[in-house]
mmCIF file of the C-alpha atoms, coordinates in Angstrom:
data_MODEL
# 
_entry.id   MODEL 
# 
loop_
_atom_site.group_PDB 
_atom_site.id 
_atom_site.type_symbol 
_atom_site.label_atom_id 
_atom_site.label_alt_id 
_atom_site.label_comp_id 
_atom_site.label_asym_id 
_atom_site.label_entity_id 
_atom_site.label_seq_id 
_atom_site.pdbx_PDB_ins_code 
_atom_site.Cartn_x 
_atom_site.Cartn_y 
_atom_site.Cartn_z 
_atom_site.occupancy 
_atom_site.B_iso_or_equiv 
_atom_site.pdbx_formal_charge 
_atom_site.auth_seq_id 
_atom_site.auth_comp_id 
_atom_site.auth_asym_id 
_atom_site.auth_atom_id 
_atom_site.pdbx_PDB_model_num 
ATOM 1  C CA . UNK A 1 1  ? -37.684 -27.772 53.251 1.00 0.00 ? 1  UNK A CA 1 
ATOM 2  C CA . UNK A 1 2  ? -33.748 -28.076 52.364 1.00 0.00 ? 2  UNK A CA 1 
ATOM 3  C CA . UNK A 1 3  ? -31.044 -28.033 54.546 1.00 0.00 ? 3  UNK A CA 1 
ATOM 4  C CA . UNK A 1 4  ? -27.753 -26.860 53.743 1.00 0.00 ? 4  UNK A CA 1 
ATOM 5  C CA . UNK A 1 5  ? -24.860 -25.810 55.807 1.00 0.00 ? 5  UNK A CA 1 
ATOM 6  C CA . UNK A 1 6  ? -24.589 -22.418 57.146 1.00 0.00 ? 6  UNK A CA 1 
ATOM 7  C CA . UNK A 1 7  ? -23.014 -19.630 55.192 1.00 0.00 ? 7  UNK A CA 1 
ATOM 8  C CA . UNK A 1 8  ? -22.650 -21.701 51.998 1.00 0.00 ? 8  UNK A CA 1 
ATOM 9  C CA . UNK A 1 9  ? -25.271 -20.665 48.869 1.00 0.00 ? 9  UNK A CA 1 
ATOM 10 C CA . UNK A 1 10 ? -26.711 -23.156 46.513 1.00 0.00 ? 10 UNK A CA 1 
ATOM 11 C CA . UNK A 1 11 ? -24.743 -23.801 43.853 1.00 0.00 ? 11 UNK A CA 1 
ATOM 12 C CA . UNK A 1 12 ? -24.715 -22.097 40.403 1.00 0.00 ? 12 UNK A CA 1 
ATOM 13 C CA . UNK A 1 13 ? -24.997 -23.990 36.565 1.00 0.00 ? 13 UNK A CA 1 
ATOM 14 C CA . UNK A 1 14 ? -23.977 -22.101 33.460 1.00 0.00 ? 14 UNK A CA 1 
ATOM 15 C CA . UNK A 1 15 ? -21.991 -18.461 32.586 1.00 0.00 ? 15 UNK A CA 1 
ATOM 16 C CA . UNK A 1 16 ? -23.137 -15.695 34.996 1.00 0.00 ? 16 UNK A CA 1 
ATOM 17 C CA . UNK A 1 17 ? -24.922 -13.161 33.114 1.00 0.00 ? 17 UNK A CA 1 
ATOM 18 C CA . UNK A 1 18 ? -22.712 -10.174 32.695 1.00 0.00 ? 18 UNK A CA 1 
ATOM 19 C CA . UNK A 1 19 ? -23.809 -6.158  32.389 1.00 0.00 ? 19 UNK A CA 1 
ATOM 20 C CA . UNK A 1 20 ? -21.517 -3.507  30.330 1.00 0.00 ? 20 UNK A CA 1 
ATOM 21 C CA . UNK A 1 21 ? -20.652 -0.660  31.568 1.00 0.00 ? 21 UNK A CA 1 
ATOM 22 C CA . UNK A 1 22 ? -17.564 2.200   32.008 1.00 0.00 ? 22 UNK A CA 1 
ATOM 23 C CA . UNK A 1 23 ? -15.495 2.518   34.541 1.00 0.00 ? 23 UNK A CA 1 
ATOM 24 C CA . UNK A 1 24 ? -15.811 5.952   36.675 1.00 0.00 ? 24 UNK A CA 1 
ATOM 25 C CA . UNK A 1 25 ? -11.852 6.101   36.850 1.00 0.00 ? 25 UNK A CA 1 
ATOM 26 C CA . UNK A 1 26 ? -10.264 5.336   33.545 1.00 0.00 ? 26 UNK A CA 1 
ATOM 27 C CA . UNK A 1 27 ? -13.976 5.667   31.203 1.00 0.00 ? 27 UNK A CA 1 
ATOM 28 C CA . UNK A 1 28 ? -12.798 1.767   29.827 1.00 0.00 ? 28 UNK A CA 1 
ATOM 29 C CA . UNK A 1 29 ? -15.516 -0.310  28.822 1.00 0.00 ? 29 UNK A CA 1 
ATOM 30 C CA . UNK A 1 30 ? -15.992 -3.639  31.314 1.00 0.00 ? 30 UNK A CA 1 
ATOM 31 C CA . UNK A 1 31 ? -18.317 -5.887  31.784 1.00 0.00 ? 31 UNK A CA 1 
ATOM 32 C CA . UNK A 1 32 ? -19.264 -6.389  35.583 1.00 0.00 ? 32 UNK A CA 1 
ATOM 33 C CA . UNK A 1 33 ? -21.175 -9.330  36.700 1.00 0.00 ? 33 UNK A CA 1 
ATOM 34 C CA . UNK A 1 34 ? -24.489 -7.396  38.381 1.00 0.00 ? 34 UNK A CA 1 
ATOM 35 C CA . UNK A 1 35 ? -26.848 -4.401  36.781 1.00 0.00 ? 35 UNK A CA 1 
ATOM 36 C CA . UNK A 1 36 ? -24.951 -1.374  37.811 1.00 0.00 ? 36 UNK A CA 1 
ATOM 37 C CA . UNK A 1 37 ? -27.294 0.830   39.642 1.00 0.00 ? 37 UNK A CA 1 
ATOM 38 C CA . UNK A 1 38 ? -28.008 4.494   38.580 1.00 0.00 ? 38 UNK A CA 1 
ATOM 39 C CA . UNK A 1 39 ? -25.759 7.442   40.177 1.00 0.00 ? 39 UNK A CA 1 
ATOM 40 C CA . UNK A 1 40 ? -23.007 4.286   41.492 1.00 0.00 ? 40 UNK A CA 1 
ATOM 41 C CA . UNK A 1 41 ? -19.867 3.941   40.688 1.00 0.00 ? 41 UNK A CA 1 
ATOM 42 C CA . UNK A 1 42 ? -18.433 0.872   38.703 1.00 0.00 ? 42 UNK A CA 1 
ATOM 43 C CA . UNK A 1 43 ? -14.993 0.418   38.397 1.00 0.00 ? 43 UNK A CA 1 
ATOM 44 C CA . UNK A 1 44 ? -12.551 -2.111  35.672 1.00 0.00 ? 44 UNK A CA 1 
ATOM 45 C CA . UNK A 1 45 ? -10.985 -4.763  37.338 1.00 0.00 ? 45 UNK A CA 1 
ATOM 46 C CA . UNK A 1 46 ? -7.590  -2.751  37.433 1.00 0.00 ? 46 UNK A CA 1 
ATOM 47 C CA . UNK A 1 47 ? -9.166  0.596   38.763 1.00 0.00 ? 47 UNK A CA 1 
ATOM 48 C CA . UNK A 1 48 ? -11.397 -1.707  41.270 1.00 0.00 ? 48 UNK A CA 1 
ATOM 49 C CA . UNK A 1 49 ? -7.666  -3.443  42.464 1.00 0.00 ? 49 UNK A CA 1 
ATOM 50 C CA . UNK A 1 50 ? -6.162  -0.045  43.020 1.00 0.00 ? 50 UNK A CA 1 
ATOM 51 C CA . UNK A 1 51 ? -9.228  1.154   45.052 1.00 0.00 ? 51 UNK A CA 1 
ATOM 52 C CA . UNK A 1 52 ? -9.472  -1.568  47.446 1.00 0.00 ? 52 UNK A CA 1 
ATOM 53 C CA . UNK A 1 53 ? -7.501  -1.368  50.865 1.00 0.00 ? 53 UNK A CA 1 
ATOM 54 C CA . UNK A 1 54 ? -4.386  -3.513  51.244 1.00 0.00 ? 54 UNK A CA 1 
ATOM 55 C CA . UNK A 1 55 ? -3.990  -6.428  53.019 1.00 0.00 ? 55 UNK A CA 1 
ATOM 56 C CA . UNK A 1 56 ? -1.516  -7.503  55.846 1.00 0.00 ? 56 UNK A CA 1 
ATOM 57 C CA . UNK A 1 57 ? -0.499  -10.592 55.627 1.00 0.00 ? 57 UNK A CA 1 
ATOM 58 C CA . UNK A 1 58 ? 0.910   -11.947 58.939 1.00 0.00 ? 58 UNK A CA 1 
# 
């Protein structure tokens, strides 16, 4: 059996496969890099950035 350090995933070779779909805010076309699932939303990369919560920085 392998060992590999904790928290860290094997590592990947070749272009993720990406999915198409529209985003539920602005109805843009995007590509998204997992199957969207039925009845979720999926957001652009611009409506996804406006969505997430701000960070502090200290």
């Amino acid at each position: 059996m392998e060992r590999r350090p904790f928290g860290r995933r094997p590592f990947r070779t070749g272009p993720r496969e990406m999915h198409k779909a529209v985003c539920a805010d602005c109805g843009a076309e995007t590509e998204v890099p997992f199957k969207p699932a039925e009845g979720r939303p999926v957001y652009c990369r611009e409506c996804f950035a406006k969505r997430r919560p701000r960070r502090e920085r200290f």
